[in-house]
N, C-alpha and C positions, 0 to 999 in steps of 0.2 A: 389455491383453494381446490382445484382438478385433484389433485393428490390426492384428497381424502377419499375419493371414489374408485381407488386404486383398489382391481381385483386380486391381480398378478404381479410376477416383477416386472416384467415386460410394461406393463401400466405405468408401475413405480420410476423405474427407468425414463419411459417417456418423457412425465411431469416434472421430474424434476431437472432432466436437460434443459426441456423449455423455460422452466424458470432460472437456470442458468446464463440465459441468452438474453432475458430480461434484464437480470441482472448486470450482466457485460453492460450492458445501454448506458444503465444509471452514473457506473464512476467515472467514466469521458469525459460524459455528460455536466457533471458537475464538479469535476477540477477545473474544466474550460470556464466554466459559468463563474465560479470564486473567482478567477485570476480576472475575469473583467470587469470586479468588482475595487480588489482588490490588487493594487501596486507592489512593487519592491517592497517599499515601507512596511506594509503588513501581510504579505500576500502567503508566508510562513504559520504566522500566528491563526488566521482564519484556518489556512487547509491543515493544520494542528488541533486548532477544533474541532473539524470534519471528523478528522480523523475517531479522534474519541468514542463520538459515533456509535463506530465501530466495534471498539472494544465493551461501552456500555450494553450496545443492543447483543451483540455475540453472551455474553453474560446474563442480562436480564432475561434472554429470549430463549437462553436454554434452561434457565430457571422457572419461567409460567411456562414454558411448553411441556417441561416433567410434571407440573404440578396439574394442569386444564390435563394432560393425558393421563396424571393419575388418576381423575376423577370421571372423567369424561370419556376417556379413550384419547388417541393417540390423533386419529382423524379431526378429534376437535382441533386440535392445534393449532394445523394447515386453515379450517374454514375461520378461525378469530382470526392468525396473523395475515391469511391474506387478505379477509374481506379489512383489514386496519390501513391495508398495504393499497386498496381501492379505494381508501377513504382517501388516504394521504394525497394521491394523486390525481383526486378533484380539488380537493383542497389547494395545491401545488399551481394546478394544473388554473387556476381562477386566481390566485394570489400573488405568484410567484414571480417577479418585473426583473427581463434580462435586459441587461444593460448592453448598449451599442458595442459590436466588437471591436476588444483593444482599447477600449473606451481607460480603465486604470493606467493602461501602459501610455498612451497619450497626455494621460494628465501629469505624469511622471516626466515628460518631456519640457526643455527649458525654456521652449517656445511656446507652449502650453496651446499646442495643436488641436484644430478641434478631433471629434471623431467621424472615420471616413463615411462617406453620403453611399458609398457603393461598397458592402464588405467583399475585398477580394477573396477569391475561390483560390484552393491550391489541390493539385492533381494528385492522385497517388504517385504515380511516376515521378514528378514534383516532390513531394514529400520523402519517397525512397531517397532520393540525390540528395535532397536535404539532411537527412540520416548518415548516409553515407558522409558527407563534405561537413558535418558537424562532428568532431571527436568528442567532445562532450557528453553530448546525445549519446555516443554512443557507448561511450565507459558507461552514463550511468545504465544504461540499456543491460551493457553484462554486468554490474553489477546489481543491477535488480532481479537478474535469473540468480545469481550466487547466493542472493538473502533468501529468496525463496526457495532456493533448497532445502536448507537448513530449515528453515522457519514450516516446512511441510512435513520435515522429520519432526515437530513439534507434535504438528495436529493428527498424524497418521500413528507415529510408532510409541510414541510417549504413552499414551494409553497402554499399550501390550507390556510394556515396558519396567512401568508401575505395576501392573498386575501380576507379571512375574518373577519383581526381585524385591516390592514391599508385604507382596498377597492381599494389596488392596480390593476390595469388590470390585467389578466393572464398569459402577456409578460410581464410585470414590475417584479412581483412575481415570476417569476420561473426565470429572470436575476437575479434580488435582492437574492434571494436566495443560487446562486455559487455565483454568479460574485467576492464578497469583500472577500468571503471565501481562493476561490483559489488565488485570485489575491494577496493575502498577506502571502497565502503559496508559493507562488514562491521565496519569500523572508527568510519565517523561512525554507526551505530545504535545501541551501546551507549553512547556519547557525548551524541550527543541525546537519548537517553532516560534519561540521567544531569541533564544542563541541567535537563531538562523538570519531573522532579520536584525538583530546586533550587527553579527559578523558580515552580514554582506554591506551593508553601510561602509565598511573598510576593507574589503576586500573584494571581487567579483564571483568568485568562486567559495565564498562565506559557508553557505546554504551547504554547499556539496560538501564541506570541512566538517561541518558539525554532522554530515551521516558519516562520513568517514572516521568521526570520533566515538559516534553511537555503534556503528557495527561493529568494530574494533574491541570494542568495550564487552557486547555481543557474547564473541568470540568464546574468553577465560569463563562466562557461566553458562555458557551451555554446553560446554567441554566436564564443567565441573558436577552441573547437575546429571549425567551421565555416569560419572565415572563414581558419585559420592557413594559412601553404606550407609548413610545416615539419614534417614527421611528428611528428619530436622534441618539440615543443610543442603539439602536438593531444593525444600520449599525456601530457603534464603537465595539461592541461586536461582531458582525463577521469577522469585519477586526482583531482584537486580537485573534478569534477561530484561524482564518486563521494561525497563525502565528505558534504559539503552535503545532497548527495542522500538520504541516509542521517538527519542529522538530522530532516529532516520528514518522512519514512515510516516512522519509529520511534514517531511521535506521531498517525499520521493518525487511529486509532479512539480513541486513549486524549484528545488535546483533544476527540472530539466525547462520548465517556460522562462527560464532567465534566459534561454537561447534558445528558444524557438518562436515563431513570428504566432500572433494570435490567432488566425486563422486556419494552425496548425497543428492547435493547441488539443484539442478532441480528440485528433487522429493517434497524438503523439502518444495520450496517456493509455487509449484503446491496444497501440500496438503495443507496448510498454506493458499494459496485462495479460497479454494475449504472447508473446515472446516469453515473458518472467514466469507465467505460471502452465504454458508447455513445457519451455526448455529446462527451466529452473526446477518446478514447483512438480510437473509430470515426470523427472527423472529422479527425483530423490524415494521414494514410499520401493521402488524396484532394488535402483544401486543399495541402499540400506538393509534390505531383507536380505541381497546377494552377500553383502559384504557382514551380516550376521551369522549368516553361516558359516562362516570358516573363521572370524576372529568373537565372536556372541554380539549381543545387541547390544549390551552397553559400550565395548570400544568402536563399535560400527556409529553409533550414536557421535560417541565425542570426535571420532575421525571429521565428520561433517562439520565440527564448526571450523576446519581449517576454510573450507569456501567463505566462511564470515572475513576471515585475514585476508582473502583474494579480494574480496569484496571492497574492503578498507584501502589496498592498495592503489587499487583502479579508482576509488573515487580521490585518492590523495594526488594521483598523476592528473587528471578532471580538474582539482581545484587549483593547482599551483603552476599548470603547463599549457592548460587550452584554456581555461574559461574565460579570461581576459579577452585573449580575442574574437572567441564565439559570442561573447556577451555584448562585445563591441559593433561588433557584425549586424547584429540582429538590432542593438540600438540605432544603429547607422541606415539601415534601415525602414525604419517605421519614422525617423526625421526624414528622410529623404520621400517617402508615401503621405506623408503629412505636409510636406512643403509642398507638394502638386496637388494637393486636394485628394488622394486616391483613398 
């Protein structure tokens, strides 16, 4: 809401870091909260739902925020969506019953364990070793900075992109650019979060299988929507990115809590955003404008979905090489904290 009273850039700058930091809080927050809801069984499907979210509010939200600023100004915006965003979280904040931690992953146990009386604490230092001595953890770690490269040359270059090989306006170009993306991940995230807990039933590394089928997939359309001359086929190939797309961000946090202890679980998605969208998400908008220069923006473009195939590979070595015994680990585990009471 601060925003709206933004005199300067400096102002603008400000509020909207700070609501950046906000933000950060929220998705930790609430991947740890689902999984202690929600078991193996379905713990895909719900954070699939989550997900959607995402892509319904990105859409809707730029659609009433052009409309209340056509009319209104631009500042109304900011005072609707955030005073909605302070409702929400009294609302939340009175409603909302967090379940004991590890509380799902306990009932999942064949001894049907209760949940611990004292939740244990784990240290950063703790946690680092844990990152480090889980391979797992840590493929999908670089593979989450690899998706979010690509996926920032989405939301950065796609707009300039559009505008100067269709001559779209600069509102057509920067709708064209989310709108067929998300709008058809609303669809692959309840899907891939369906796959995911199919395939982990029969396999351990299930979950991580079907992002490594979703990136993969990825890859060939947004290679294609870059490199096409035909409008009419750019927007087929990002209604298919969309799709794909959607399979592996339905699973990002729920493959990496198959192997990590619940108490860890916060920390893990926090660093897991905070790595992906510096190392990942912050070197893509530069390497792309450098590497437009000297080959143009559409084969700088499709150059980048090759990180989508790095991405697929790392989670195929994840699902078929370590998850078994990461997953085994952490099971092993949480029986052994349950049969002492801890």
């Amino acid at each position: 809401m601060a925003t709206a009273i933004s005199r300067t850039f400096v102002h603008l700058l400000f509020f909207r870091a700070s609501e950046g930091l906000g933000e950060a809080v929220y998705f930790p927050a609430s991947m740890s909260l689902i999984s202690d809801y929600h078991g193996k069984a379905t713990r895909s499907r719900a954070m699939g739902t989550h997900q959607t979210s995402v892509y319904i509010g990105t859409i809707a939200g730029g659609f009433f925020a052009g409309l209340i600023g056509q009319h209104y100004g631009w500042r109304s915006s900011f005072v609707v969506f955030g005073g909605c965003g302070i409702l929400l979280g009294l609302v939340l904040n009175k409603f909302l019953i967090e379940p004991a931690r590890g509380a799902a992953d306990r009932a999942d146990l064949a001894a049907g364990a209760p949940p611990p009386v004292t939740p244990r604490r784990m240290s950063i230092p703790e946690f680092l070793k844990l990152v480090w001595s889980t391979p797992t953890l840590m493929l999908c770690m670089v593979a989450f900075m690899c998706e979010n490269f690509t996926a920032m040359v989405l939301f950065t270059w796609m707009p300039t992109f559009l505008y100067q090989k269709y001559h779209l306006s600069l509102a057509m170009a920067g709708l064209t650019a989310t709108l067929y993306v998300q709008a058809t991940s609303i669809l692959g995230s309840p899907i891939g979060g369906w796959m995911a807990d199919t395939f982990r039933k029969r396999l351990p590394g299930g979950r991580i299988l079907v992002q490594a089928i979703g990136i993969f997939f990825e890859a060939p359309f947004a290679a294609w929507c870059a490199l096409t001359g035909s409008l009419h086929w750019l927007i087929v190939s990002l209604l298919l990115w969309g799709i794909f797309k959607g399979f592996y961000e339905a699973n990002i946090f729920a493959s990496v809590f198959d192997v990590v202890r619940p108490e860890a679980r916060g920390t893990a998605a926090g660093f897991m955003n905070m790595t992906g969208w510096l190392a990942g998400g912050g070197s893509a908008p530069v390497i792309v404008g450098l590497l437009a220069d000297r080959i143009g923006l559409s084969h700088a473009m499709a150059a980048t979905a090759s990180s989508y195939v790095v991405a697929s590979v790392l989670l195929l070595i994840a699902a078929l090489k370590f998850a078994r015994r990461d997953t085994d680990r952490m099971q092993l585990a949480l029986t052994t904290d349950a049969l002492a009471g801890v």
